[in-house]
C-alpha positions as CSV (number, residue, x, y, z in Angstrom):
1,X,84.2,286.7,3.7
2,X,85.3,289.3,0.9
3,X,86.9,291.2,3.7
4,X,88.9,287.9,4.7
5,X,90.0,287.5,1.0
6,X,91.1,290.6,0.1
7,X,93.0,290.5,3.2
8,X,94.8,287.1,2.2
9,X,95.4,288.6,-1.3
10,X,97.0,291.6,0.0
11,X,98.9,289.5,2.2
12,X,99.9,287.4,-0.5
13,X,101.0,290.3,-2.7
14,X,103.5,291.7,0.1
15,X,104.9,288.7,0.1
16,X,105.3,288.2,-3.0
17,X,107.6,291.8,-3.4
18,X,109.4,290.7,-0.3
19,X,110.6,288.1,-2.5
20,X,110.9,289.5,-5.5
21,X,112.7,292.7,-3.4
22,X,115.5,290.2,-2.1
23,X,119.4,289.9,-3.2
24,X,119.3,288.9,-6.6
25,X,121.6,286.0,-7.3
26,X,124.6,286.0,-9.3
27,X,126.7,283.0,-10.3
28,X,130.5,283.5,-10.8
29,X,132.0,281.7,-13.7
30,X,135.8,281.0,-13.1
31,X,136.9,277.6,-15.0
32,X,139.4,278.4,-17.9
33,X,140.4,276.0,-20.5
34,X,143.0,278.7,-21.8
35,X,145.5,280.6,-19.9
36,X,144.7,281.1,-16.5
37,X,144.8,284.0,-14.2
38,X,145.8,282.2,-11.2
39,X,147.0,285.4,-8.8
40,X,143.9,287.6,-9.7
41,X,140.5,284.9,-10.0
42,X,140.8,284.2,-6.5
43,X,140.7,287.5,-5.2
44,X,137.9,288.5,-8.0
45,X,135.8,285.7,-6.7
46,X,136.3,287.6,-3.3
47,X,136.0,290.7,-3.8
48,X,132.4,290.0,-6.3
49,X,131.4,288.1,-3.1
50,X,132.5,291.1,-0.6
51,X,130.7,293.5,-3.1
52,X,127.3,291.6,-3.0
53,X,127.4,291.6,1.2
54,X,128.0,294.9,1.3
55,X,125.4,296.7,-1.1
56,X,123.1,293.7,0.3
57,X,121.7,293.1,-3.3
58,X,123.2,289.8,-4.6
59,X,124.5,287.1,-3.7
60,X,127.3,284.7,-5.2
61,X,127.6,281.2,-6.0
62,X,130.5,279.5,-7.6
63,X,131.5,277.7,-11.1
64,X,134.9,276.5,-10.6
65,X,134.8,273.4,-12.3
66,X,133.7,271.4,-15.0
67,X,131.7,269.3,-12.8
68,X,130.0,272.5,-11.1
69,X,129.2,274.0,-14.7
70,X,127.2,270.8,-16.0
71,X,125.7,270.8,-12.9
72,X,124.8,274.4,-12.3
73,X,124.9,275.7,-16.0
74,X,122.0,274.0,-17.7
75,X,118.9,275.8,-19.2
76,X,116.9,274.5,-16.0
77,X,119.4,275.3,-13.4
78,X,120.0,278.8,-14.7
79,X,116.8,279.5,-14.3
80,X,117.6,280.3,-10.6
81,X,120.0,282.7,-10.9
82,X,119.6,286.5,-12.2
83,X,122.8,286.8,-13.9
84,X,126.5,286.1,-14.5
85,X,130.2,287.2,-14.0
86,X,132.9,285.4,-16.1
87,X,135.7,286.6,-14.4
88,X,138.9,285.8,-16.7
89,X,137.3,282.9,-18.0
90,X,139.5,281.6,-21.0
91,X,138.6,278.8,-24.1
92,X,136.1,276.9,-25.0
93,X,134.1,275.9,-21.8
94,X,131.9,273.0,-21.4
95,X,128.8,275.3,-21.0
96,X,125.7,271.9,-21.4
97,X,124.0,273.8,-23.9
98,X,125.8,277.4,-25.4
99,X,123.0,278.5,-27.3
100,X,120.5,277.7,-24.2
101,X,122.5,279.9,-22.0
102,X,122.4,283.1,-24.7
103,X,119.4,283.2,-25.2
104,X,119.4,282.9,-21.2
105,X,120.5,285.9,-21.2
106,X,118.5,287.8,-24.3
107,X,115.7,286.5,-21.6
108,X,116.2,289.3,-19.3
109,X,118.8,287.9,-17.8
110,X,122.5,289.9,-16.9
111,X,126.0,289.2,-18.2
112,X,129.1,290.5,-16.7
113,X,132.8,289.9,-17.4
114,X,136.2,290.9,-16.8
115,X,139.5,290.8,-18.6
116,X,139.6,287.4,-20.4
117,X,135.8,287.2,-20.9
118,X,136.3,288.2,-24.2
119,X,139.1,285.3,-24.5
120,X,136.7,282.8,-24.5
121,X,134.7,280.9,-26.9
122,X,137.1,281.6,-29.8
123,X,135.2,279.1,-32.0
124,X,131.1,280.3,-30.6
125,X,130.9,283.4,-32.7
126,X,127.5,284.2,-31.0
127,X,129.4,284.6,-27.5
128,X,131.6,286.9,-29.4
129,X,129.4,289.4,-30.6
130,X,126.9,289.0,-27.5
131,X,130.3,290.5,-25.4
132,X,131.1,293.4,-28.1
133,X,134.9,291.9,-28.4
134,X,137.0,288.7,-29.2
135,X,140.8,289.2,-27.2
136,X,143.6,289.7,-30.1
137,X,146.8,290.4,-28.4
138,X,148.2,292.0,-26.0
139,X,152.0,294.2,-25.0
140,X,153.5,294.5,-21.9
141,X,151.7,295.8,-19.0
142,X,151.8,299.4,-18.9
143,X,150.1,302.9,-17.6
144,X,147.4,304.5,-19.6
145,X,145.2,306.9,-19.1
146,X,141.2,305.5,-19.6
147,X,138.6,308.4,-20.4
148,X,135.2,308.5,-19.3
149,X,132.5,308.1,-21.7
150,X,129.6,308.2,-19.9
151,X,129.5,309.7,-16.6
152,X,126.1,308.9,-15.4
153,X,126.1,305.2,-15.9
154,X,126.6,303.6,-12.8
155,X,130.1,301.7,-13.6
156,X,131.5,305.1,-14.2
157,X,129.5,307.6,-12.7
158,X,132.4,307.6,-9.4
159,X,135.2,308.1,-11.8
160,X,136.5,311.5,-12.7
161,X,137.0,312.4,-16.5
162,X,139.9,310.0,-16.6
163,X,141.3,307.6,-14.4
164,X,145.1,306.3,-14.9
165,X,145.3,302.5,-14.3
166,X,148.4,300.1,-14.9
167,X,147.2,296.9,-16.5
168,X,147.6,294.2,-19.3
169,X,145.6,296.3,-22.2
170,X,144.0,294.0,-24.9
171,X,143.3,294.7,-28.6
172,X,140.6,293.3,-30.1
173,X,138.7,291.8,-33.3
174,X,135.6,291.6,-33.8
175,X,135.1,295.1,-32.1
176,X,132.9,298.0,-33.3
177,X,132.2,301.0,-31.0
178,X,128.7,301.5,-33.0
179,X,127.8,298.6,-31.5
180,X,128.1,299.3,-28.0
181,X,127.7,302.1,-25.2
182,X,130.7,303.0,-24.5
183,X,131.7,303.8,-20.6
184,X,135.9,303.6,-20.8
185,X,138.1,304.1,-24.0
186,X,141.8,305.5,-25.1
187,X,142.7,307.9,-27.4
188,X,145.8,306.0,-28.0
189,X,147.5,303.1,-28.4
190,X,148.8,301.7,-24.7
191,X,152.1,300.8,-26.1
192,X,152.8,302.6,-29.6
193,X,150.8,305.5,-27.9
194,X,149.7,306.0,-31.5
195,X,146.6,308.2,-31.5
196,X,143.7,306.1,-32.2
197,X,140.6,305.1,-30.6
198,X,140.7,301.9,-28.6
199,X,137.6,300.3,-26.1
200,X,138.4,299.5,-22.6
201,X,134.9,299.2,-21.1
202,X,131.0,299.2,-22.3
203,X,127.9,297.8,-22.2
204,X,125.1,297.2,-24.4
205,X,121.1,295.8,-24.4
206,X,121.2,292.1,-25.7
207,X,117.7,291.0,-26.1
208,X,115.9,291.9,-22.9
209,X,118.9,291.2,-21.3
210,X,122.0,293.3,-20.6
211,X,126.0,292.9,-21.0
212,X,128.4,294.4,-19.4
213,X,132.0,294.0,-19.7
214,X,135.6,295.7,-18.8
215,X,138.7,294.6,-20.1
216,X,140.3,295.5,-17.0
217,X,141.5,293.3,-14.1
218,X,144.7,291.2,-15.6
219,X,146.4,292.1,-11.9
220,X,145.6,291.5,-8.3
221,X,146.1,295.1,-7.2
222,X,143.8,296.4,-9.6
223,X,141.2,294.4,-8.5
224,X,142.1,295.5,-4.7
225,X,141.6,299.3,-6.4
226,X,138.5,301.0,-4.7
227,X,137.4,302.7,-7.6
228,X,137.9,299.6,-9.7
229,X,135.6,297.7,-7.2
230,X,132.9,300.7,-7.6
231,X,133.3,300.0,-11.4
232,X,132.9,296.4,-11.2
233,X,129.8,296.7,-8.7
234,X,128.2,299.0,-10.7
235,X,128.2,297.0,-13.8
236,X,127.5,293.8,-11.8
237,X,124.4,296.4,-10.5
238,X,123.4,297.4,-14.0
239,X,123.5,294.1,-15.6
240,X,121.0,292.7,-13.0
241,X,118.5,295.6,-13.8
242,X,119.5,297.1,-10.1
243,X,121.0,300.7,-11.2
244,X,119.6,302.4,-13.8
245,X,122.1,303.5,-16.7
246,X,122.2,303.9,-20.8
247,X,123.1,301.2,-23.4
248,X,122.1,303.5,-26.0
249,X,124.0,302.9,-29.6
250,X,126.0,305.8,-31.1
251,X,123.6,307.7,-33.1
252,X,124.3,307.0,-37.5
253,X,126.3,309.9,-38.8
């Protein structure tokens, strides 16, 4: 009889990390209530969903609408997912409950977001400082050179020391690089070329949970880039506690 219970126990317990070893499931935030990206959210909706297939670790599921976030958005119904991706999301969303879905997150739960992420929820300051950056302005598309800040975190670990990428480069308020790990910056101004020190991508610990976001991905051939894919998926990867990499603060001077 013990024999037959520790069998069903240990059966139990494989089972239980067959589940808990499955794709991890990732819901893609896309409704905008600001400027919207038309030409490049379709195509990051598939390439996340392309990028999930292929490493075989998540899975995607949609927010497109206002309809689809009441439904899908609520304390209760996050409590199915692993994390998020607000790709170019803009304004202020009708997220049910705002502070619910932060402290979602602080949960253990993982936040990623591109571009006009940090465009959104001008007026929920919390949001603001949970992404590291509230958008500002913005020149004219142009070249620049992004250097590598950490080359063993998982977003940036495929990229040489710098990488050359022509985008729509946002300033920012509400930005402090000693309050983030920093994986992309300049050393200049994209436009002025000023010297200067200016974020482009980072991460940091929030709570139990984990935030990851790049500033990157205005245009539709930069999100067909290879290497911006890799960057993407690995901080999609990271965020969801799949890759390993540092969110360490700068140390004080």
């Amino acid at each position: 009889m013990n024999k037959l219970i520790a069998g069903a126990v240990a059966l139990l317990i494989t089972m239980s990390s067959a589940v808990a070893s499955g794709p991890k499931k990732l819901l893609v935030v896309t409704v905008t209530k600001g400027f919207r990206h038309a030409d490049s959210i379709p195509v990051a909706e598939r390439v996340i969903a392309e990028l999930g297939k292929k490493s075989g670790k998540f899975e995607v599921d949609y927010v497109r609408t206002d309809a689809e976030m009441a439904e899908k958005m609520t304390v209760e119904a996050l409590k199915k997912y692993d994390g998020v991706f607000f790709a170019s999301t803009t304004g202020s969303l009708p997220l049910p409950d705002k502070e619910g879905f932060l402290a979602w997150i602080r949960s253990g739960k993982g936040f990623a977001g591109a571009h006009a992420a940090s465009d959104t929820f001008h007026d929920f300051v919390p949001y603001l400082e949970m992404v590291g950056g509230e958008f500002k302005t913005h020149g004219p598309q142009v070249e620049v050179e992004c250097i590598v800040q950490d080359d063993k975190h998982p977003a940036t670990k495929h990229i040489d020391k710098t990488i050359k990428v022509f985008d729509e480069i946002y300033l920012f308020d509400r930005y402090d690089k000693n309050k983030i790990h920093l994986l992309l910056d300049l050393d200049k101004h994209p436009n002025t070329k000023e010297a200067g020190h200016f974020g482009i991508a980072w991460c940091k610990s929030y709570g139990k949970g984990k935030m990851f976001y790049t500033e990157l991905g205005h245009r539709v051939d930069v999100w067909e880039k290879p290497w911006y894919q890799e960057h993407v998926l690995g901080g999609i990867l990271w965020s969801l506690g799949l890759a390993k990499g540092s969110s360490e603060l700068p140390k004080a001077k």
